[in-house]
C-alpha positions in Angstrom: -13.9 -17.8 -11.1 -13.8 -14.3 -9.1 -17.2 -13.9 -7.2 -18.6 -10.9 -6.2 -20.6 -9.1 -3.8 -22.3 -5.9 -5.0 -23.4 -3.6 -2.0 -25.6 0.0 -3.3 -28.5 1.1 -2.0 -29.7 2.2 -5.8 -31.5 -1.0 -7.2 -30.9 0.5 -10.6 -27.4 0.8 -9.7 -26.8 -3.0 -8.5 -28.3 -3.9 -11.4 -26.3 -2.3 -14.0 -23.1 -3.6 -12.2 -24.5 -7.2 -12.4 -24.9 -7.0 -16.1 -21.6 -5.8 -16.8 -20.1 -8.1 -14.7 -22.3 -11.1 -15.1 -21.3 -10.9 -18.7 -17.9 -11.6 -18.1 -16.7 -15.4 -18.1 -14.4 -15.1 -15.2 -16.7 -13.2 -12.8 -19.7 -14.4 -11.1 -22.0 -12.0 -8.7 -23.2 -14.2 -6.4 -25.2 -11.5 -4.1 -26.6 -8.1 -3.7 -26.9 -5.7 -0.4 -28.3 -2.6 -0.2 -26.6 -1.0 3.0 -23.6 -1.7 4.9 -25.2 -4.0 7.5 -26.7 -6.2 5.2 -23.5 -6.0 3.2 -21.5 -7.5 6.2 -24.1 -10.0 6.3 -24.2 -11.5 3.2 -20.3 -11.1 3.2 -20.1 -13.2 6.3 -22.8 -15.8 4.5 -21.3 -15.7 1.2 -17.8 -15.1 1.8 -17.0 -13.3 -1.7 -13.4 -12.7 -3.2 -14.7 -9.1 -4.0 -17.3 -6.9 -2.3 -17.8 -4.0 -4.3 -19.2 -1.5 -2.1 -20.8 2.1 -1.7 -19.6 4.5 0.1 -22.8 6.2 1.0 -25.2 3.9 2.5 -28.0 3.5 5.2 -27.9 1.9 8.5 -24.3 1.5 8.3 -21.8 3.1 5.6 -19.6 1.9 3.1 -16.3 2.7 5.3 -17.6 1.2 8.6 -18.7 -1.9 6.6 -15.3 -2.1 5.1 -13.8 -2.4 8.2 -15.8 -4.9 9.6 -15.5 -7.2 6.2 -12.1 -6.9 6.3 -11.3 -7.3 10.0 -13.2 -10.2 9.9 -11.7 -11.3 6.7 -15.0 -12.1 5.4 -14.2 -11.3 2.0 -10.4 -11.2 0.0 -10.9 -7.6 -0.7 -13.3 -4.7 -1.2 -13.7 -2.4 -4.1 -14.9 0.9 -2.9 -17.1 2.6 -5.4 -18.5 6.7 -5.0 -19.4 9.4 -7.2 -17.7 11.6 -4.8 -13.7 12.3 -6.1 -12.9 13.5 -2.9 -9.3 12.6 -1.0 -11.0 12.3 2.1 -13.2 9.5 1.1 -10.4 7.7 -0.5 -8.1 8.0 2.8 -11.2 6.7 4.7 -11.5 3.8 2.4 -8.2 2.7 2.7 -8.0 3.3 6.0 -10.7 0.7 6.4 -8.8 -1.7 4.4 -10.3 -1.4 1.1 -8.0 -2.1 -2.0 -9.1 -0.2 -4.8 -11.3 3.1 -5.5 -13.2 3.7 -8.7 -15.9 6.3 -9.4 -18.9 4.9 -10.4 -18.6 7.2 -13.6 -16.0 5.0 -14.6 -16.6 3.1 -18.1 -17.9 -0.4 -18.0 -14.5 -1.7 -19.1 -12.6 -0.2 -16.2 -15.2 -1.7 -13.6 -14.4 -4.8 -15.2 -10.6 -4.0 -15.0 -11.2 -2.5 -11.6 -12.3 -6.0 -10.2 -10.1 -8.5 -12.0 -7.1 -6.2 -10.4 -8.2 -6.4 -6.8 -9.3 -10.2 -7.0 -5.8 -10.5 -8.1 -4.5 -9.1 -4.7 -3.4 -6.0 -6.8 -4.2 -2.3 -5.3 -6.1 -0.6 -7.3 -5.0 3.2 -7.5 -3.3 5.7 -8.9 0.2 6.7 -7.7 -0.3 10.1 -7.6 -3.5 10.1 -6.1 -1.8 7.9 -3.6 0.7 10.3 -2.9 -2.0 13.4 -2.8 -4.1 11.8 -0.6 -1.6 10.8 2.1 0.8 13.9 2.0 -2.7 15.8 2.9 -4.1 13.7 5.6 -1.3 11.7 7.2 0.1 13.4 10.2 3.6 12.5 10.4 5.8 12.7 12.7 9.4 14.7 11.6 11.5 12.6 9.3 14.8 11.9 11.1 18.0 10.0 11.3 16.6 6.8 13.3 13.7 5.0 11.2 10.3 4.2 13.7 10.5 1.1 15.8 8.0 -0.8 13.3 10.4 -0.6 10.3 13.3 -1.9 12.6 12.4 -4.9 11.4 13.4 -4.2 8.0 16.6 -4.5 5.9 18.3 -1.3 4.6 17.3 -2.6 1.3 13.9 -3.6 2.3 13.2 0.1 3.8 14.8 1.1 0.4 12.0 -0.8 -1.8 9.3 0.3 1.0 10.2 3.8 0.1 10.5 3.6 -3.7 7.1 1.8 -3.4 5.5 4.9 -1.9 7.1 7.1 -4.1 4.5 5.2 -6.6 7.4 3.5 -8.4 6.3 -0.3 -10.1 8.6 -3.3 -9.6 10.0 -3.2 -12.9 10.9 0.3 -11.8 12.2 -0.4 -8.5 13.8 -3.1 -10.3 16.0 -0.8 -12.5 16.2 2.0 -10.3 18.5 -1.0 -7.5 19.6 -2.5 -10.2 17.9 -5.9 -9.3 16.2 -8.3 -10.9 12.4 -8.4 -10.6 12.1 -11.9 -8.9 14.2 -10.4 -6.6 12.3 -7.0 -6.2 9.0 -9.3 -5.9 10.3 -11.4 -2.8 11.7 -7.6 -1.2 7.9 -6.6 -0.9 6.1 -10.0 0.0 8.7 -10.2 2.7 8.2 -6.2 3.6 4.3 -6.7 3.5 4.9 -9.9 5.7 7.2 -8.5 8.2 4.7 -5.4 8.7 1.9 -7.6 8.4 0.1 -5.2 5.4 -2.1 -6.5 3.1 -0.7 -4.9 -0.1 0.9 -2.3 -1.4 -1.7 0.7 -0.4 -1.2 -0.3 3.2 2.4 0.3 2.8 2.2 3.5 0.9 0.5 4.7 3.7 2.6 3.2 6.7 5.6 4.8 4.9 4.0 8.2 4.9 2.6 7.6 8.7 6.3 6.9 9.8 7.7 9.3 8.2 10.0 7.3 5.8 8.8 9.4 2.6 8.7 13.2 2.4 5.6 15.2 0.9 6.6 16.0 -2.7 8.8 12.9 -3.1 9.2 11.4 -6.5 
């Protein structure tokens, strides 16, 4: 059973989210908040598997609350839901360690979708809006021969797989694109995500742009 934590300051909001989910066998919404401090709160009482949570709140925002769930690990991950399609927000969010955006336009189904994917340790966004976001607000430093000290730790295969992960590629992709099986492309990025210490994939999407390991424009 996934629980979650639903964190709006729009009563009607929370409430609409609770029925969709609260329908659903596998999930169970075990509290509301409705702004970013209480949100922490009840995330450090209830300790949730997913927060699902506003960007635009009183007292304290979504982003700043994200941070402090997740750097306190007081939930598995956080959901961050806006009506505002806007690159900087999703940068912020991830930033913060959240691991999915949706717009709260999205259909019922996709919320539904949206929450089993995160609980699931999954990131939960779009390749290219990956690769938009970072290429505009990442400042890089100049891609050159000698990879930066943090990815020393990594294989040449490893930084491979890191980069063809940014690049947006799956791991049955990766897996053809090396030729490799996908067990083997699966142990590559636990053991790239270990070594870095990132949470999941977003993380390193955005750590391979940071250090400069993957160009704007690449495919």
């Amino acid at each position: 059973m996934t629980t979650v934590l639903l964190a709006d300051d729009q009563a009607l909001v929370r409430g609409g989210f609770r029925l969709i989910l609260d329908a659903q066998d596998d999930i169970d919404v075990v509290g509301e908040a409705d702004d970013g401090q209480a949100a922490v709160e009840r995330a450090r009482e209830l300790r949730p598997d997913v927060v699902l949570m506003d960007v635009r709140m009183p007292v304290l925002d979504g982003i700043a609350a994200t941070r402090t769930v997740m750097r306190e690990r007081l939930a598995r991950n956080v959901l961050v839901l806006t009506t505002f399609d806007e690159d900087r927000v999703v940068y912020d969010a991830l930033k913060a360690g959240a691991s999915g955006f949706l717009l709260k336009t999205a259909p019922p189904a996709q919320l539904v979708d949206a929450v089993r994917t995160v609980a699931a340790g999954e990131a939960l966004l779009a390749p290219t809006i990956t690769r938009r976001l970072v290429e505009d607000f990442v400042r890089r430093p100049p891609p050159g021969e000698v990879a930066p000290e943090r990815l020393h730790a990594l294989t040449e295969r490893e930084r491979e797989v890191l980069a063809l992960i940014a690049a947006g590629r799956s791991n049955p992709e990766i897996a053809a694109e090396l030729f490799l099986s996908g067990a083997t492309v699966k142990t590559h990025v636990n053991r790239i995500l270990s070594k870095l210490d990132l949470r999941d994939r977003v993380q390193a999407v955005v750590l391979a742009y940071e250090c400069g390991l993957v160009r704007p424009g690449s495919k």
